[in-house]
C-alpha positions in Angstrom: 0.0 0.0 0.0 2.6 2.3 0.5 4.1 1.6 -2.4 0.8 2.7 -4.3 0.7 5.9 -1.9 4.2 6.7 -3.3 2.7 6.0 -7.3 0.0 8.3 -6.3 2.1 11.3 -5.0 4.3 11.2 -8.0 1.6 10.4 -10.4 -0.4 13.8 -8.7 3.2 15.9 -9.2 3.4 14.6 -12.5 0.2 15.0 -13.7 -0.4 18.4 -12.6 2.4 19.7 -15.0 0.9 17.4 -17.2 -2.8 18.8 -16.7 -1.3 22.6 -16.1 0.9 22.4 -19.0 -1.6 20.8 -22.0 -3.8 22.5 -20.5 -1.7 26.0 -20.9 -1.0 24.2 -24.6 -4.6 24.2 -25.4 -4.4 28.0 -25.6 -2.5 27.7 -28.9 -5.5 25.2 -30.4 -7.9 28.3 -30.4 -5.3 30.7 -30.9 -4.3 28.6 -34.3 -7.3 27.8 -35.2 -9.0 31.7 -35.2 -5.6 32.9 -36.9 -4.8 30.0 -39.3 -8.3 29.4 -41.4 -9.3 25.9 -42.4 -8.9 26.7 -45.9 -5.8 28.1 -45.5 -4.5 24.4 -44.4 -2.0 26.0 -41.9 -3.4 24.0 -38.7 -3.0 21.0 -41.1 0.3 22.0 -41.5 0.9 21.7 -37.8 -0.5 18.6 -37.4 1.2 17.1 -40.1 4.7 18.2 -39.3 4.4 17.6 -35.5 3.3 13.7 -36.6 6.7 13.4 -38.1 8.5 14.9 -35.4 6.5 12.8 -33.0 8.2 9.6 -35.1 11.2 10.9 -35.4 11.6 11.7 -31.6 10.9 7.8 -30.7 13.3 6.8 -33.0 16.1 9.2 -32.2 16.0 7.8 -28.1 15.4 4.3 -29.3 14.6 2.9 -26.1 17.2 4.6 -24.2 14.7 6.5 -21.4 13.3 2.8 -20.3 16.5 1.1 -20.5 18.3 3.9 -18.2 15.6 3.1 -15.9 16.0 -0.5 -16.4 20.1 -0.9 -15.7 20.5 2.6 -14.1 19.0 -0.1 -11.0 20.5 -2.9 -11.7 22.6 -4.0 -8.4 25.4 -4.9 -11.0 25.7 -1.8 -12.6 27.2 1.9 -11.9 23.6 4.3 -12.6 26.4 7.5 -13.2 28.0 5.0 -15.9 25.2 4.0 -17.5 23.4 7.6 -17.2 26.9 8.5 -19.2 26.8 6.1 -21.7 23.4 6.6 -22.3 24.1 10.4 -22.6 27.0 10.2 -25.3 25.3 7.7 -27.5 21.8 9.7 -27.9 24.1 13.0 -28.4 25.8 11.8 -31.0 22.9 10.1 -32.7 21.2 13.0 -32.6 24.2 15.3 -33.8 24.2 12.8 -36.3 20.4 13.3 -37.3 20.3 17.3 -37.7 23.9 17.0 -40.3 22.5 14.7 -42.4 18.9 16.3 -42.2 20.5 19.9 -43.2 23.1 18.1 -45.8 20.3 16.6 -47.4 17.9 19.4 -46.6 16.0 20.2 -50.3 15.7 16.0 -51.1 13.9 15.6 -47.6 11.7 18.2 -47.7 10.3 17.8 -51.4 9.7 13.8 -50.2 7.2 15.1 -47.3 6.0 17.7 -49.4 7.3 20.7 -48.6 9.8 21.4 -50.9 8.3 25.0 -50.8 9.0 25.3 -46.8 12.5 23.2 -46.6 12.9 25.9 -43.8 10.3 23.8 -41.7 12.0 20.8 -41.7 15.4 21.8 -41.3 13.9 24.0 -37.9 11.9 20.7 -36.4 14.8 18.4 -36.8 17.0 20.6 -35.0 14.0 20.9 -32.4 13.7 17.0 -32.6 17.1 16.2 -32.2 17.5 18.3 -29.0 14.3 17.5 -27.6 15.6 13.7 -28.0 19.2 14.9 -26.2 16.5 16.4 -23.0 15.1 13.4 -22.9 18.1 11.5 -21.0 18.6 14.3 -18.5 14.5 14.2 -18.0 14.9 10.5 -16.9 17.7 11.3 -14.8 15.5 13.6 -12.7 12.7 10.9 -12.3 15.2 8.3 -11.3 16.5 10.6 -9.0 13.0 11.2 -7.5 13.1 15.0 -8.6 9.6 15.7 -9.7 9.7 19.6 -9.3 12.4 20.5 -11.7 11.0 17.8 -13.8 7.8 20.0 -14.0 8.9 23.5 -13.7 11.1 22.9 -16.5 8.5 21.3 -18.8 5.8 23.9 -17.9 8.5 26.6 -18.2 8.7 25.7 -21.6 5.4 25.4 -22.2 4.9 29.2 -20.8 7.8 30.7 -22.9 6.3 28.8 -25.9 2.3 30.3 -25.2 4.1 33.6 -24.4 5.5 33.6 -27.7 3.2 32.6 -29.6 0.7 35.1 -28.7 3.3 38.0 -29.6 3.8 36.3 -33.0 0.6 35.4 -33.8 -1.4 38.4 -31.6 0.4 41.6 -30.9 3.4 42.0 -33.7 0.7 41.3 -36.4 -1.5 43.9 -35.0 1.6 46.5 -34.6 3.1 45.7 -37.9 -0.6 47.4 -39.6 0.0 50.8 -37.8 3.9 50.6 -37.4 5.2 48.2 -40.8 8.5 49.9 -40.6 9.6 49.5 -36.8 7.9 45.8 -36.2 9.1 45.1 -39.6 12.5 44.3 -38.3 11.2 41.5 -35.9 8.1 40.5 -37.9 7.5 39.0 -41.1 4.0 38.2 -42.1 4.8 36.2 -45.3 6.4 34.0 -42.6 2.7 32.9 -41.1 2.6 29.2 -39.8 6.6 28.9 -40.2 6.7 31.4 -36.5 5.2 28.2 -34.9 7.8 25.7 -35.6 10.8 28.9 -35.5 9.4 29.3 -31.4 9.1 25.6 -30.6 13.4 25.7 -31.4 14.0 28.7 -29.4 12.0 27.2 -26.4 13.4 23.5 -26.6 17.1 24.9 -26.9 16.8 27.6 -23.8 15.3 24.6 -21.8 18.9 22.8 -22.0 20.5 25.4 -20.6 18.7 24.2 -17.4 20.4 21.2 -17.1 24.0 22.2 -16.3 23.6 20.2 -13.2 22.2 17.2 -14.6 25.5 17.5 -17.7 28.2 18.6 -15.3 30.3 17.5 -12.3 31.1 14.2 -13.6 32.9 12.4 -15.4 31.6 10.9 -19.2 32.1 7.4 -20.1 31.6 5.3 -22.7 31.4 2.1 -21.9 30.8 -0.3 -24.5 30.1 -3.6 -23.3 27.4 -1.7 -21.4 25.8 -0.4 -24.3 26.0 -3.6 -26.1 24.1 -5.1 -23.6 21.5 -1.7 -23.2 21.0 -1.7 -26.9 20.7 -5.7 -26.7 17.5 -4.7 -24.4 16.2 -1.3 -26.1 16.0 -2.7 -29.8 12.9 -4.0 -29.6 11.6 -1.1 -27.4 12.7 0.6 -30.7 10.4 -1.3 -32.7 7.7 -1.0 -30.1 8.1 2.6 -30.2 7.9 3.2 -33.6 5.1 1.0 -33.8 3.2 2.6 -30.6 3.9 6.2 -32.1 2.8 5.1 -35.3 -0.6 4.1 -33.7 -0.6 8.0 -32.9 0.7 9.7 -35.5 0.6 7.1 -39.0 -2.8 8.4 -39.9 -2.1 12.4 -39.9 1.0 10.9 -41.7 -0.6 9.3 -44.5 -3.6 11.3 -44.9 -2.4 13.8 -47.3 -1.3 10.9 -49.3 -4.2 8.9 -49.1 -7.1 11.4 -48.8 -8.4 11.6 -52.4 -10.2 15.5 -52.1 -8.6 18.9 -53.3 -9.0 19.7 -49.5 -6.3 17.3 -47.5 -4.8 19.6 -45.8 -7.1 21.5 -44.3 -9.6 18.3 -43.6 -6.4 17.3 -41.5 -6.5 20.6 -39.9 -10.2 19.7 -38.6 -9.3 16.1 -37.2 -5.9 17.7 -35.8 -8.1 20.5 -34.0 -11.1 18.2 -32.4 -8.5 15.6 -31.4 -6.7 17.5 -29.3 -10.4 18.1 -27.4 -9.6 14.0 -26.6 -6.0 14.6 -25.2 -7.3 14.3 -21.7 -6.7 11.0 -22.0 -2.8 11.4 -23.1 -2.5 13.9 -20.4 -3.7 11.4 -17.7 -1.6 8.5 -19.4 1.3 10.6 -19.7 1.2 11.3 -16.0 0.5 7.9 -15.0 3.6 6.8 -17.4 5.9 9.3 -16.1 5.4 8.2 -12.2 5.0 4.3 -12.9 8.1 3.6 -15.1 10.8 4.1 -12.2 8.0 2.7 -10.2 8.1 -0.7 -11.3 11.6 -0.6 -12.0 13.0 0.8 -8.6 14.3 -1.0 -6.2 11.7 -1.5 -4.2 9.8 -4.1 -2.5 6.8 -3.7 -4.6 8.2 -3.1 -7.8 7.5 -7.0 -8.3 4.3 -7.0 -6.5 1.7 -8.2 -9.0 -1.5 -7.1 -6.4 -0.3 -3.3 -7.0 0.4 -3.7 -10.5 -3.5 -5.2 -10.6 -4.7 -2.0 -8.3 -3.1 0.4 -10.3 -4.8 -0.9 -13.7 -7.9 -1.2 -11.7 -7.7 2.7 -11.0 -6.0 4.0 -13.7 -9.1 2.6 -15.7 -11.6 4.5 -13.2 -10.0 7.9 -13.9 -9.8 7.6 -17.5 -13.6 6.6 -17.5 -14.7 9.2 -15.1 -12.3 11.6 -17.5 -14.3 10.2 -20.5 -17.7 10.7 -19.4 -16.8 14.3 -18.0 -15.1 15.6 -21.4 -18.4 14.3 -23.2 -20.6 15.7 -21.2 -19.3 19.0 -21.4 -18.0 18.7 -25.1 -20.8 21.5 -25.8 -18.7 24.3 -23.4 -15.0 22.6 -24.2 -15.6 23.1 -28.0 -15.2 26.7 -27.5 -11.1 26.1 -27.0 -11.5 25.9 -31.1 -12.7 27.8 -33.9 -16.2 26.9 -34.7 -15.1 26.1 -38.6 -13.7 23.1 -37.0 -16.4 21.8 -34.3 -17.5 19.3 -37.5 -14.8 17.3 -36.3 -15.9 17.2 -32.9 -17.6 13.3 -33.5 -14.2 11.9 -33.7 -13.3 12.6 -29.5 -15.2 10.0 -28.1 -13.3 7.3 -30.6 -10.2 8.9 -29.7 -10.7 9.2 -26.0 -11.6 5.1 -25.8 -8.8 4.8 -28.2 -6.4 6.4 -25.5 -8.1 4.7 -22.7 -7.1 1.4 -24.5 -3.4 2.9 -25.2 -3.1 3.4 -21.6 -4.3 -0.1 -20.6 -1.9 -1.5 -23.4 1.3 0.7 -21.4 0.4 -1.0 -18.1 0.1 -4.5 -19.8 3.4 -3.7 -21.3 5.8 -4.2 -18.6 5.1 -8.1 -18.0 7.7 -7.8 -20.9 9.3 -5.3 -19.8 10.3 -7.1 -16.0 10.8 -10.5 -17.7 13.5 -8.7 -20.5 11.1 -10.0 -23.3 10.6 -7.0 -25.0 10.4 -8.6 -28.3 6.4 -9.6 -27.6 6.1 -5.5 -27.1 7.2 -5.2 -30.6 5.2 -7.7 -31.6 1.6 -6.5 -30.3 2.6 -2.9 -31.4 3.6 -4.2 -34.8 0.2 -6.2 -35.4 -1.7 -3.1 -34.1 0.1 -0.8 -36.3 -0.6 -2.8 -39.2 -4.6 -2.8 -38.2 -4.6 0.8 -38.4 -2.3 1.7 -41.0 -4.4 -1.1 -43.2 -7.5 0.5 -42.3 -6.9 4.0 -43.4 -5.7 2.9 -46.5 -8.9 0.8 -46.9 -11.4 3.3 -45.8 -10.1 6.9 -45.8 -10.1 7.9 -49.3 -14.1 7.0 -48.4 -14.6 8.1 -45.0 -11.8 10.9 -44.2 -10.6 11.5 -40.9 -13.6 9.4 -39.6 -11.7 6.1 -40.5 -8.7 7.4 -38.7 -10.3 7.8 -35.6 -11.6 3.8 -36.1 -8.1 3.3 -36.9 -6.7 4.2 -33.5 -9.4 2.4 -32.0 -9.2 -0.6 -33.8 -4.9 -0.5 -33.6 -5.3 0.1 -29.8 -7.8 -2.5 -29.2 -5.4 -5.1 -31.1 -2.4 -4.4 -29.1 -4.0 -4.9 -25.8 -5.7 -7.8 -26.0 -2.7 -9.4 -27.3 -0.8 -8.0 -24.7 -3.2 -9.3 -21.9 -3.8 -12.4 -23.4 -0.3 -13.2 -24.3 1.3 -11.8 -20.6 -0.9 -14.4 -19.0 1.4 -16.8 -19.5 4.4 -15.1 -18.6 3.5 -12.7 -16.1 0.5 -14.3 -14.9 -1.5 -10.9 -13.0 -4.7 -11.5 -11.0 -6.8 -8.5 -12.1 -10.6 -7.1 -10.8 -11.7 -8.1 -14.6 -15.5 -7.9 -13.2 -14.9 -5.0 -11.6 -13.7 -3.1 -14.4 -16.1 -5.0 -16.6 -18.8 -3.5 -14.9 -17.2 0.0 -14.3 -16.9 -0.2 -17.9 -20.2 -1.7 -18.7 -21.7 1.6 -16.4 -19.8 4.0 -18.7 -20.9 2.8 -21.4 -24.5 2.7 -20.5 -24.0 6.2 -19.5 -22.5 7.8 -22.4 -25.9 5.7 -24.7 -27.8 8.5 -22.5 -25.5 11.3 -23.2 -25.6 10.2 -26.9 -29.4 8.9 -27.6 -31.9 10.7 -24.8 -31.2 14.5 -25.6 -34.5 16.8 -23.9 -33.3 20.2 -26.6 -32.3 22.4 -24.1 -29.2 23.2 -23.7 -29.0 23.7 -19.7 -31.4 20.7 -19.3 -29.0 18.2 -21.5 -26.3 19.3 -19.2 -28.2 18.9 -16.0 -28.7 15.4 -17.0 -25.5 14.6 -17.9 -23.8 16.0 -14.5 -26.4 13.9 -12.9 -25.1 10.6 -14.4 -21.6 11.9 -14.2 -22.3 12.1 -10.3 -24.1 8.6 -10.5 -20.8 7.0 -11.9 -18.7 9.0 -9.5 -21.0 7.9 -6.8 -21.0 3.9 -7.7 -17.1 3.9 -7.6 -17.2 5.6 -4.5 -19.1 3.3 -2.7 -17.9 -0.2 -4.8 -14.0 1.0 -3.4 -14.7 2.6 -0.2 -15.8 -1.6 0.7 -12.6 -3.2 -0.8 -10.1 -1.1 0.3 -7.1 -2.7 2.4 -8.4 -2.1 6.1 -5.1 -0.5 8.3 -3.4 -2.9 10.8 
């Protein structure tokens, strides 16, 4: 239990720079979305290039932030040499990246289609290959049980970046009409979407500055039987990486390709926009990620403790339905956080939201493999479940649009986690509440047919009803957990 209490004060830490710090992000959904017009295609833009650096990001730390936490407490191994080791190889990987990215600058950015913007790409590798370098240093502070730098300096970032954004997007392009000449010289309006991605690698390079501690005061090795055996471990995290981000980003990807309208781009631009109305469910996941990892691979009594591992699932999956039936019963007031051209693509949030709910499941499944050091069966799930949804968009988008991606996720997620439970039975055998969460599950569901099917037509009525049987679902966990919890000796 105290273990859990531990997971729940990180996860709280965690997950308020999380909440604070998307939520602070979702000020630049409206604020793109009222300044970049769907026809103009520039939120598509976003979306599109953000999908590739999302990609690019998993495969330039190949595995590296779970296998620091995996040897960094091994009893065998020196955590300062592996946090070196670690350090130098995704440095120079990543030095690596940006060189060959800007030698081979025009080539790359004609093949993703913008051979009219190279200056895009070349600005989100470099922003992709530092925010990959950050990530080592970020792990070192959760391994070292340093939450509050961990969050000040990603909500720092987030602030600068908002700050930013409105003087770009807000102030300067009001100025520059009255005063062309003075605000000229900071300010270039033929420039539009390009200040987005220009911020994003001011913000991400300041925010290294702010690990001097965590890159100083000792000494860097290289140790390479250690990083034989850490890449031995993190190869197939590699692959399960690429294939989990995939699940996330291999629709917004392919849908300029395989979208067969004049208006790709900015249909993106609409399914980009109402998705990020579902990212709750990333935020909470996130969170629960960022506390749970060192978690379960401390060196702690619990860390093998298959009861807390089957409690945590148990409410992990409470909060993310609870979060589920909140954001849809309220989607009428949170749809104001972007411009009404794009409330059409509002439909897709519920998919995505159970499609996240089932990512987050799949995470907490995933580290039977993890403990057991069979992380090829993670690259295996992830691979089937990427295939599932990359196979569906091509079947059904050029029919459906963005509404087959949404399915897509779903359907990808879905995959991947029952193969994961199913599978992980065997190996890591976990006793969990299945009828419990059946039935919490069941309940939401039943629920959100009410939200969905029995509307009265009046506005404040409709959400009366809904806040009822939010409260009715909050109420029937309340009591079903208050009579199971562990009594105190």
């Amino acid at each position: 239990m105290a273990g859990l209490k531990s997971l729940a004060k990180d996860t709280a830490i965690y997950g308020m720079s999380s909440i604070v710090g998307r939520f602070l992000n979702y000020l630049l959904v409206p604020l793109y979305t009222a300044k970049l017009s769907v026809e103009s295609g520039g939120y598509g833009v976003i979306t599109n290039i953000y999908s590739y650096v999302a990609l690019l990001l998993v495969i330039l730390t190949y595995g590296m932030e779970t296998s620091f936490f995996r040897f960094a407490n091994k009893k065998d191994e020196d955590p300062n040499r592996v946090y070196s080791s670690i350090l130098i190889s995704v440095g120079s990987t990543s030095l690596l990246f940006i060189l060959l990215v800007l030698a081979f600058l025009p080539q790359v950015s004609s093949f993703i289609g913008y051979s009219s913007h190279p200056e895009y790409v070349g600005v989100m590798a470099a922003c992709v290959a530092i925010d990959a370098f950050q990530t080592i240093p970020f792990a070192y502070l959760r391994y070292k049980k340093r939450p509050i730098k961990f969050a000040a300096l990603k909500l720092l970032f987030i602030v600068l970046n908002i700050a930013l954004n409105l003087v770009y997007f807000v102030l300067l392009p009001a100025l520059y009409k009255s005063y062309p000449d003075v605000v000229g010289k900071i300010y270039d309006p033929t420039i539009g979407v390009g200040y987005a991605f220009f911020i994003n690698l001011f913000c991400t390079a300041l925010i290294t500055l702010f690990f001097k501690k965590e890159l100083t005061g000792f000494k860097y090795i290289f140790d390479r039987r250690l990083m034989r055996q850490i890449l031995n471990y993190s190869w197939p995290i590699l692959i399960l990486g690429i294939t989990g981000i995939l699940n996330q980003t291999a629709d917004k990807i392919l849908f300029p390709f395989i979208y067969t309208g004049s208006d790709a781009t900015a249909q993106l631009g609409i399914y980009g926009a109402a998705s990020k109305v579902a990212m709750i469910m990333a935020v909470i996941t996130q969170a629960f990620r960022y506390a749970y990892e060192p978690f379960v691979f401390g060196k702690t009594a619990d860390r093998d403790n298959a009861a807390t591992q089957a409690q945590a699932m148990k409410f992990f999956i409470i909060f993310t339905l609870l979060a589920f039936l909140a954001v849809v019963a309220y989607i009428d007031i949170i749809k104001y956080i972007i411009a009404p051209d794009y409330w059409s693509g509002l439909r897709v949030v519920p998919i995505v939201m159970a499609a996240e709910i089932m990512m987050g499941i799949y995470f907490n499944l995933s580290f039977w493999y993890k403990l057991t050091d069979r992380t090829i069966w993670g690259a295996v799930f992830s691979g089937i479940g990427c295939a599932v949804l990359v196979a569906i968009n091509i079947a059904f988008v050029p029919r459906y649009g963005y509404m087959a991606c949404a399915w897509a996720g779903f359907a990808g997620y879905g995959t991947a986690m029952l193969l994961s439970y199913f599978v992980g039975r065997k190996y890591y055998p976990v006793a969990y509440p299945l009828k419990r969460i059946a039935g919490y599950v069941l309940l939401a569901a039943a629920i959100f047919a009410v939200y969905t099917v029995f509307l009265i037509g009046n506005f404040w009525l409709d959400l009366l009803l809904r806040t009822a049987l939010l409260c009715v679902f909050a109420a029937v966990i309340v009591k079903a957990e208050h009579f199971h919890l562990p009594h105190r000796r």
